[in-house]
N, C-alpha and C positions, 0 to 999 in steps of 0.2 A: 504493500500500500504506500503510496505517496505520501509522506509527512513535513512534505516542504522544508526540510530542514537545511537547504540548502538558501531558499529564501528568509527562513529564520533569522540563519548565521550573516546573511550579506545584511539585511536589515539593522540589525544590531549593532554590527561592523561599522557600519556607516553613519548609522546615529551615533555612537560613540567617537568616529570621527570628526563629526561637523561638530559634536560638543567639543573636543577636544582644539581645532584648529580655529572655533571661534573664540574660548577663553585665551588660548596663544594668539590669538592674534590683537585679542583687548590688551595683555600685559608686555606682549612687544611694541605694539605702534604706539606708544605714549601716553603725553598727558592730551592733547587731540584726542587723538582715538577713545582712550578713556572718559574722555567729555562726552562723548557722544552715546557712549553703550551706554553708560552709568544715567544719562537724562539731568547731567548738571551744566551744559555749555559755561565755555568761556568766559569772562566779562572783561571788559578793559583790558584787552592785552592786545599784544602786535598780534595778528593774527598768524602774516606771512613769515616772519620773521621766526616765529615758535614753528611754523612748518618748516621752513627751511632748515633748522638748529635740527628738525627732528626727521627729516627726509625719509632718511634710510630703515629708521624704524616705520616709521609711516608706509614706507613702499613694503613690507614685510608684513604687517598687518592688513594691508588691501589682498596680497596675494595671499594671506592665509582665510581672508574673508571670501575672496573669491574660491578657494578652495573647501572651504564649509559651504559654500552654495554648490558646490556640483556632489557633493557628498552627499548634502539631504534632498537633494532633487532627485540623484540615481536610488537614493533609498525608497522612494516611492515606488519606484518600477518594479523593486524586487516585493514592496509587501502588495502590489494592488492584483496580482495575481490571486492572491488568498483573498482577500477581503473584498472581494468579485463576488465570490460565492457565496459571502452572505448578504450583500447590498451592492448591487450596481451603484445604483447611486451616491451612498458614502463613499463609495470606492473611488468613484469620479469626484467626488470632492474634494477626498486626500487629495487627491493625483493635481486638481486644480488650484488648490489653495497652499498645499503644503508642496507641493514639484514646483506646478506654473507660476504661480505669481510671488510665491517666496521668493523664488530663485531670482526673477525677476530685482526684487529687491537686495536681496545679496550681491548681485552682480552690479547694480545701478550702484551700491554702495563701494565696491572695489572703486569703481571708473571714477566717481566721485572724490576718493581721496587722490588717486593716483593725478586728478586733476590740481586739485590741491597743493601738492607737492610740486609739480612742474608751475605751476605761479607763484611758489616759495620762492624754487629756483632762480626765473625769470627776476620776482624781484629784487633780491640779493645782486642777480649778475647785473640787472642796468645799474645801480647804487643810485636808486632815485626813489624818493619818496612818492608813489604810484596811488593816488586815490583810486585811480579806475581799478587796479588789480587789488587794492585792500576790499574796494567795495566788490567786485566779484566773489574773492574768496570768502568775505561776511555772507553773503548770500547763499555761496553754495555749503559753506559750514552752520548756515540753520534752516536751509534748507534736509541737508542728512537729518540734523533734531529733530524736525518737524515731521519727516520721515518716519523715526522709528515708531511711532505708536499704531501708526499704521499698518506698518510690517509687520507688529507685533499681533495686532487682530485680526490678519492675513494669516500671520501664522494661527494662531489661537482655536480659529473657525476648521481647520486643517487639524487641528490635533483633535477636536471635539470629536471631529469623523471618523477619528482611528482609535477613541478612549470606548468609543460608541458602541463602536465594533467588535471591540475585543471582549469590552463588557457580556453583551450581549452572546458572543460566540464562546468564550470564555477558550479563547485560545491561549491566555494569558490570564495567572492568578486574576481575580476580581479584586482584591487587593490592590493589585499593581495600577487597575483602570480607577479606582475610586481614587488611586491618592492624584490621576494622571488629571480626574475631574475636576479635586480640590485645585489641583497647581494651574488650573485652566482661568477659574473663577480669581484666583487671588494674583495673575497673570493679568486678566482682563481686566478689572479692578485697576491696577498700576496703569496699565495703557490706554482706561478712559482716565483716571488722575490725569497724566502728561499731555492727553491729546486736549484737554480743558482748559490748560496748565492749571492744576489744582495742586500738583504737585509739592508735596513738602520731603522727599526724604524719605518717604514711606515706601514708595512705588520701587526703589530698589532691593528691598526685603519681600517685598511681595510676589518677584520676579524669582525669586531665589528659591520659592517652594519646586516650580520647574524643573531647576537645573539634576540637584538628583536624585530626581524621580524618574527622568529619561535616562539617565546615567546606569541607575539599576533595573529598569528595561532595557537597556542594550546589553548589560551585562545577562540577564535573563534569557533573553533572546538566544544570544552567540552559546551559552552553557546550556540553557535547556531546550530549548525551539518551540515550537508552537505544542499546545495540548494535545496528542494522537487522537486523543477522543472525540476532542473538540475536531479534528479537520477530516476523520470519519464520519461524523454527524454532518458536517457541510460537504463533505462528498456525497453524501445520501441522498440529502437534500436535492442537490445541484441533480442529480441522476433522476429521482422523481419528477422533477422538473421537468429536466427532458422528456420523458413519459407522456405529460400532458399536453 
């Protein structure tokens, strides 16, 4: 019998990498980058100037963001196999919310710094005090802020579909999908806070129920794989189906 264990393991794999390569990429690209995950931007500072001082980090933290976007994007393709068989639907939700439009943002956020950085560049090498390039890079660095809350309940809507699922299929302890529920709701919470700016401070503890709760579902995943039982009853299923 088929126990997918082979999408299990890649799933898990890969959640566990785009967790891994987006907290490396928050603690290498700096105090930047750290402004922006964390939902505290900058105040009165050089902008370009702090880019430029921080370039190389900066460009290390875009490519390891860009690398956490193609990690939880292919993670979709391995689990929407399974999660087909219990819901079309949810299954195209993952795949559109948590693949398509995530990644979309992951990716707009690499190009975003990496832009960032080349107008640090630029204005260090003219040695000219550039209103136009300060006020670009104000723009496009709260532009990213104003981004993420959005991203965030891009993703949020995408995780609900695969907490839903597993619940329901209990491919995965039920355990693991209530606490995926809780970290959804106190997630969503922090990113209507920031998207309001209501924000005081809180909305970064609130983000922090997430991190590892997905951490020990990937480890779950990769060690255990999916419930045998659970993906016999959704072959069943799927097979009765056909029937009719």
């Amino acid at each position: 019998m088929n126990t997918y264990r082979k999408n299990a393991v890649m799933t898990g794999v890969l959640y566990f990498l785009g967790t891994v390569f987006g907290v490396s990429g928050g603690l290498i690209g700096g105090e930047v980058l750290t402004s922006l995950i964390s939902g505290k931007p900058l105040v009165g500072v050089d902008m370009l100037s702090l880019v430029a001082a921080n370039a190389s980090r900066l460009t290390w933290g875009a490519f390891l963001t860009f690398i956490m976007g193609i990690s939880l994007v292919a993670m979709t393709v391995f689990l929407y196999p399974v999660m087909r068989k219990a819901s079309k639907e949810l299954a195209m939700g993952m795949v559109l919310f948590r693949g398509a439009l995530e990644g979309i943002f992951y990716f707009s956020s690499a190009l975003i710094i990496l832009t960032l950085v080349a107008l640090g560049n630029n204005y260090i090498a003219s040695g000219a005090d550039s209103v136009v390039l300060q006020s670009i890079s104000n723009v496009l660095y709260q532009f990213e802020n104003l981004k993420a809350p959005v991203s965030s309940i891009i993703f949020l809507i995408g995780a609900t579909c695969i907490y839903l699922t597993f619940y329901r299929t209990r491919l995965i302890p039920r355990w693991l999908s209530v606490w995926g529920f809780i970290a959804v709701v106190t997630s969503m919470t922090a990113a209507l806070l920031k998207f309001f700016h209501m924000d005081t401070g809180v909305g970064f503890y609130l983000e922090m129920v997430m991190f590892p709760q997905e951490l020990v579902m990937a480890v779950w995943l990769i060690v255990k794989g999916f419930n045998p039982s659970a993906i016999a009853a959704l072959s069943a299923k799927k097979g009765l189906n056909d029937l009719q």
